[in-house]
N, C-alpha and C positions, 0 to 999 in steps of 0.2 A: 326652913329656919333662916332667918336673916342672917346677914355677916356680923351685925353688931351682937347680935343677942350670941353668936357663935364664937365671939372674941376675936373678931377678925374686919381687917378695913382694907381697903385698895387702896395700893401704894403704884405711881407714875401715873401715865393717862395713855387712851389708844391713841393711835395718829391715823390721819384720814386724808384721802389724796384724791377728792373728785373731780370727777370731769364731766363737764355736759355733753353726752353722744348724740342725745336729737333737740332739737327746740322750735316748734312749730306756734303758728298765730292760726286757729281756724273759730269763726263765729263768736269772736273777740274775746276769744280765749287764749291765753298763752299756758303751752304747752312746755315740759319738758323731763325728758328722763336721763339719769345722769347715774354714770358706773363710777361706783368709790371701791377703791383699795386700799381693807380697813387693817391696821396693822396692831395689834392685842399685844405682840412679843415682850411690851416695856411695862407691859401693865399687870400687876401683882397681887393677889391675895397675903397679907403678912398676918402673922398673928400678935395680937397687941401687946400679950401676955413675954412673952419669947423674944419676940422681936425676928422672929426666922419668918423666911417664906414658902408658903407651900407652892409644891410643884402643881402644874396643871395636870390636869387628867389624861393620863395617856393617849396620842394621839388627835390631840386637840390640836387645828389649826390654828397658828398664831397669824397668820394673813390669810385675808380671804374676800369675796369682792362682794358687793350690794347693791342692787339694782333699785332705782330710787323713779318714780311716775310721782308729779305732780304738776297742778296746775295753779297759774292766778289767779286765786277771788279776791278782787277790788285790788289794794296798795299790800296785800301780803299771800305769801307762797305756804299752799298747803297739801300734803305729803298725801297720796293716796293710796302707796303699795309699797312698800318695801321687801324684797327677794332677796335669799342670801343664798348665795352660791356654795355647796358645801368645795372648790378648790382653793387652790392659791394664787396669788396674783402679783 
């Protein structure tokens, strides 16, 4: 069930803190994989009805990291794997 149809919307945004760990040029390709430390903790399910927020699900990581592979085709960056790490970061 969607959130809307659920009476319910996200309220703040996550924050996201990447870094490029490798970045390579081979057979005029530009490479690169980059570790983000996604942070969820500010970001909230409310309900529209109440105005309360519900709690996350028990043991849900509010930070956690994403391992990102992608490569240049032509003038723009496109993503080929994305891993999430189930720790914290």
């Amino acid at each position: 069930m969607s959130l809307k149809k659920a009476g319910n919307v996200m309220e703040g945004r996550p924050i996201n803190n990447p870094k490029v760990a490798v970045f390579s040029t081979q057979n005029h390709t530009s490479k690169a994989k980059v570790t983000d430390c996604i942070d969820v903790s500010r970001w909230h399910v409310v309900n529209t009805k109440t105005g309360k927020t519900d709690p996350p699900p028990r043991g849900q990581l509010t930070r956690y990291v994403a391992n990102v592979a992608a490569e240049k085709w032509g003038k723009q960056w496109m993503v080929l794997k994305v891993s999430l790490q189930e720790r914290t970061c």
